[in-house]
N, C-alpha and C positions, 0 to 999 in steps of 0.2 A: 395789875396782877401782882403778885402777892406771895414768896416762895421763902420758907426761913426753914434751917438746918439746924435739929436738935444737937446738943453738941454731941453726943455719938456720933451721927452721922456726920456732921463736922470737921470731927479729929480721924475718922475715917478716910472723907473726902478727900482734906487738905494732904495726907498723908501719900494718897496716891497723887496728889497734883504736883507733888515736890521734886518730884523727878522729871517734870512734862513740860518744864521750862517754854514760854511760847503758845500752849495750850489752852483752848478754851474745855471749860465745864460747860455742857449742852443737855437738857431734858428734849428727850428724843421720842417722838411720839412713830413710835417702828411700824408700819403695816406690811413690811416683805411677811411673806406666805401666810399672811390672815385673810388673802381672798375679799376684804373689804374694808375699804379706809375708816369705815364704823367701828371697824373690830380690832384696832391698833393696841398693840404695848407699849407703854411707857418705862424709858432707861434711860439712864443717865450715861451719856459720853464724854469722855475724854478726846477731844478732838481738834488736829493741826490748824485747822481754818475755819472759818464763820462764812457759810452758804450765803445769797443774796438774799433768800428768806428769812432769815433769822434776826430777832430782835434783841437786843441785850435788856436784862433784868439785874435790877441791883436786889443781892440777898445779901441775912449775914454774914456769911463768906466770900462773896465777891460777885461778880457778873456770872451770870448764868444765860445763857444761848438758850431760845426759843423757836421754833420756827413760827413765823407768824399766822401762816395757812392754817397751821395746826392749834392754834391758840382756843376756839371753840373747844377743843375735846376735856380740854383742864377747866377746874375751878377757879374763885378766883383770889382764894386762902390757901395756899395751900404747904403742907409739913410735910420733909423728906427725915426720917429716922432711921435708925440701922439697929435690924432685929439681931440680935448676939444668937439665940436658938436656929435662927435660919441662916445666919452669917450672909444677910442680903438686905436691902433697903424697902423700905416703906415709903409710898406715896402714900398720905391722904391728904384730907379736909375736914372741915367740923361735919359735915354732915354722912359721910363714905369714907372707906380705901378706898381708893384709887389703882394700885395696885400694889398686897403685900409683899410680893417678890421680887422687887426691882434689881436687876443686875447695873454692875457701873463699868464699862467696857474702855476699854481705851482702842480707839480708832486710828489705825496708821495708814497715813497717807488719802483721807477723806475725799469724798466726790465720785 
């Protein structure tokens, strides 16, 4: 798999990671209250620890946390961007969004 950061999203990212010393960046495939694991959101975390699920992916910015359960629901090219007009992130792919409104959360005290 396959995950590369426009440099908006980038200098975005890297900018909120600066502070988070210790932290992983995680693509977070969310199903709390979508009632079904078909119907998940995708967000990007800021997060203290790496689950026993989770796969590391090298991008151009660094390792990115995956869970591996969840690896079917993503493609397998896929561009995070950061929309200026929405002041929020972009998943897609060549073929789809994925999702236009990604939020990037910082997660404290994970688990």
């Amino acid at each position: 798999m396959k995950v590369t950061f426009t440099e908006k999203a980038a200098e975005r990212v890297k900018a909120k990671l600066e502070n988070q010393e210790g932290k992983w960046l995680k693509l977070k495939y969310d199903t709390d209250g979508c009632g079904c694991v078909v119907s998940g959101v995708s967000a990007l975390w800021i997060t203290p620890e790496k689950d026993e699920d989770d796969v590391e992916l090298e991008t151009n910015i660094g390792p990115l946390l995956m869970e591996k359960s969840k690896l079917l629901f993503f493609d397998e090219d896929m561009t995070v961007d950061f929309v200026e007009s929405a002041n929020c992130y972009m998943l897609k792919c060549p073929s789809q969004i994925l999702n236009p409104r990604m939020s990037l959360l910082v997660v404290e005290g994970a688990k």
